[in-house]
C-alpha positions, 0 to 999 in steps of 0.5 A, a space after each residue: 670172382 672180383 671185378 678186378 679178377 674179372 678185368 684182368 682175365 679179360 684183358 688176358 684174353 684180349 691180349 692173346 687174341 691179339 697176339 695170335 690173330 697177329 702171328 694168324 695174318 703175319 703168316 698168311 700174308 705172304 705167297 709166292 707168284 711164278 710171273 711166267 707160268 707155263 705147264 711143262 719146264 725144260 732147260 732153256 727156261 727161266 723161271 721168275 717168282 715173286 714174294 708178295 707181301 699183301 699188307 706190306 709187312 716187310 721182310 728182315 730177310 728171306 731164304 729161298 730154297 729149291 728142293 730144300 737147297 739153299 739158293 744164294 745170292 737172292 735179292 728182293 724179293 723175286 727170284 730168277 732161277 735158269 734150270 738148265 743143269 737143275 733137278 728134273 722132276 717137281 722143283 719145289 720153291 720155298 721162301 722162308 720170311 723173318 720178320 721182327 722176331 717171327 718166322 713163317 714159310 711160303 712155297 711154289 712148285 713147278 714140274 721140269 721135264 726130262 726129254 730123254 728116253 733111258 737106255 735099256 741095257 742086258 747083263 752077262 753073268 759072270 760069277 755066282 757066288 753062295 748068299 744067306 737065304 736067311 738074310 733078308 738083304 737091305 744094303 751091301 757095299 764093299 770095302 777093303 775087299 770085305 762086303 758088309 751088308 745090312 739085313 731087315 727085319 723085326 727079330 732078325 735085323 743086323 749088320 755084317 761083314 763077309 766073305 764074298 767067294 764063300 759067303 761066310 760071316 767074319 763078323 756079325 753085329 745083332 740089333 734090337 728085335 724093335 729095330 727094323 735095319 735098312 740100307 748101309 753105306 762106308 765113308 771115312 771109314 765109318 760105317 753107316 746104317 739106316 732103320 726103317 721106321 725108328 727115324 734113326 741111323 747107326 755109325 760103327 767103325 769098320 769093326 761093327 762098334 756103334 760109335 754114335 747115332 744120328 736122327 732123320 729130319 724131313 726124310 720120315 723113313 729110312 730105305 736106301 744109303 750110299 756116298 759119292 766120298 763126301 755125302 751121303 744119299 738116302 732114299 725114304 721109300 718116296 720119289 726122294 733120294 736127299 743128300 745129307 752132311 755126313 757130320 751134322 745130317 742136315 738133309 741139304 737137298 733132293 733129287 728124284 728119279 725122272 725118266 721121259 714119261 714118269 718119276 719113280 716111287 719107292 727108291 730102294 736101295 742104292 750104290 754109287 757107282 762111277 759117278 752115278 747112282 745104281 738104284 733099285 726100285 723096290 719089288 722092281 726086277 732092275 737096276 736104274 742108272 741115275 744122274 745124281 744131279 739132276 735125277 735123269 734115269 739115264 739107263 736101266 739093267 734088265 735083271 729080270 730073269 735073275 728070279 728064275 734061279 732063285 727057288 724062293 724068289 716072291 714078287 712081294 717079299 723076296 726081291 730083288 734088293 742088294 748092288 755092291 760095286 768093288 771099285 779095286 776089281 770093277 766088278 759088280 753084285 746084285 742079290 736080294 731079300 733071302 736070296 741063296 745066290 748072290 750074282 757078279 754081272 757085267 753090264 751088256 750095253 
């Protein structure tokens, strides 16, 4: 090799070391500071979070988001946030910087608590009506006085529509065997159907014919699925249940589940219902009640001794997991994984 080869390498070298140490100390320059810090949040508070820019880089424009929504009508660089009507639970704040073409992220969080204990709330029985002990229940909903359900598992995995009174299958749509399907919601008539782990969901039109796929973004798996009539909401097996655009999947925002004591992990599936969210926590014999807004657990339905009519009922396998809320008739469902029963109940407050 020629010194002038030499020379050239070496300035190559020099130059993007100098590139990345910049981009190194863009992105490590800024952080966010809660001025008011406290350990324990609640309505009446007002939080206020600074952006430091500790070498005075500057900012062409900063976005703010909490729990990954878009907050609007920030300026500067301090947000002020009241929390009255906010999200319970951890609200995470994030400041994303742009500056002269670069792009780099800084977050906070703070934890809000929910002052109310939930509500515990019986059942009568109403209906018992047959279910497929071969299908291994992820989401059901009904539409149109048909109940379509999706059933899990690698090899066995589909989608289907019912009859509910007999449980006979009017149609039925099998997956791949590398497919593991998981919850199933209906809005516009489209019918909308999560996998487990392939970070993919199915659309089919009310027939059962796929009609288009979309992708997950930061929710990595797919557990539960149900709508309000303009959003869908989609739980991950985390504390998260994420409202997403039903036509670009954009993940907008989260709750989590938040009672006086605890959050709740491994939300299961989902049904809205009456302008709540029913949710059922996986392996959990209940149903909880849930404010969408701000995730308070408002009430649970104890539906423990449902198991005791079921033969192969298993704390690990076959558990509870399937609501379906006919809103025509008021009436609402409840099953589970392999379950040869599927129940009407009305709640006893």
């Amino acid at each position: 090799m020629n010194w002038k080869n030499s020379i050239f390498l070496l300035i190559l070298v020099i130059s993007l070391s100098s590139c990345k140490t910049d981009l190194e100390k863009f992105r490590s320059n800024y952080s966010l500071e809660i001025s008011n810090d406290k350990k324990q949040w609640n309505d009446d508070d007002t939080v206020k979070i600074t952006l430091i820019d500790a070498q005075s880089i500057g900012a062409d424009s900063i976005i703010w988001r909490q729990n990954a929504r878009v907050i609007d009508n920030v300026e500067g660089n301090t947000l002020s946030r009241k929390l009255t009507d906010q999200p319970y639970g951890v609200l995470t704040y994030k400041a994303t910087i742009y500056k002269d073409g670069k792009v780099t992220h800084t977050s906070t969080e703070i934890k809000k608590s929910n002052p109310t204990a939930p509500k515990i709330y019986g059942y009568d029985l109403v209906n018992v009506y047959p279910h497929s002990d071969s299908s291994y229940t992820q989401g059901l909903e009904f539409h149109e006085g048909k109940l379509y359900e999706s059933v899990g598992q690698y090899g066995e995995s589909k989608v289907l529509i019912t009859q509910v009174e007999t449980g006979d299958i009017l149609k039925k749509n099998t997956l791949p065997k590398t497919v593991f399907a998981e919850g199933l919601t209906i809005l516009k008539n489209k019918v909308y159907q999560l996998t487990w782990k392939g970070r993919f969901g199915y659309v089919y039109d009310l027939d059962l014919n796929e009609i288009d796929r979309f992708k997950y973004n930061s929710s990595k798996e797919g557990w539960g699925l149900c709508n309000d009539g303009e959003f869908l909401y989609k739980s991950d097996g985390t504390d998260k249940i994420w409202k997403l655009d039903p036509e670009t999947f954009e993940e907008l925002e989260y709750i989590q589940i938040v009672s006086n004591k605890k959050s709740f992990t491994e939300i299961n599936e989902l049904e809205w219902v009456d302008g709540k969210i029913y949710a059922n926590i996986y392996q959990e014999n209940a149903v909880m009640i849930v404010n969408p807004k701000t995730g308070a657990l408002e009430s649970v339905i104890n539906l423990s001794d449902l198991k005791d009519q079921i033969p192969n009922w298993s704390k690990d396998d076959n558990v509870l997991n399937g609501i379906a809320y006919d809103k025509q008739n008021n009436r609402l469902f409840v099953t589970g994984k392999r379950w040869n029963k599927m129940f009407e109940i009305e709640i006893k407050k």
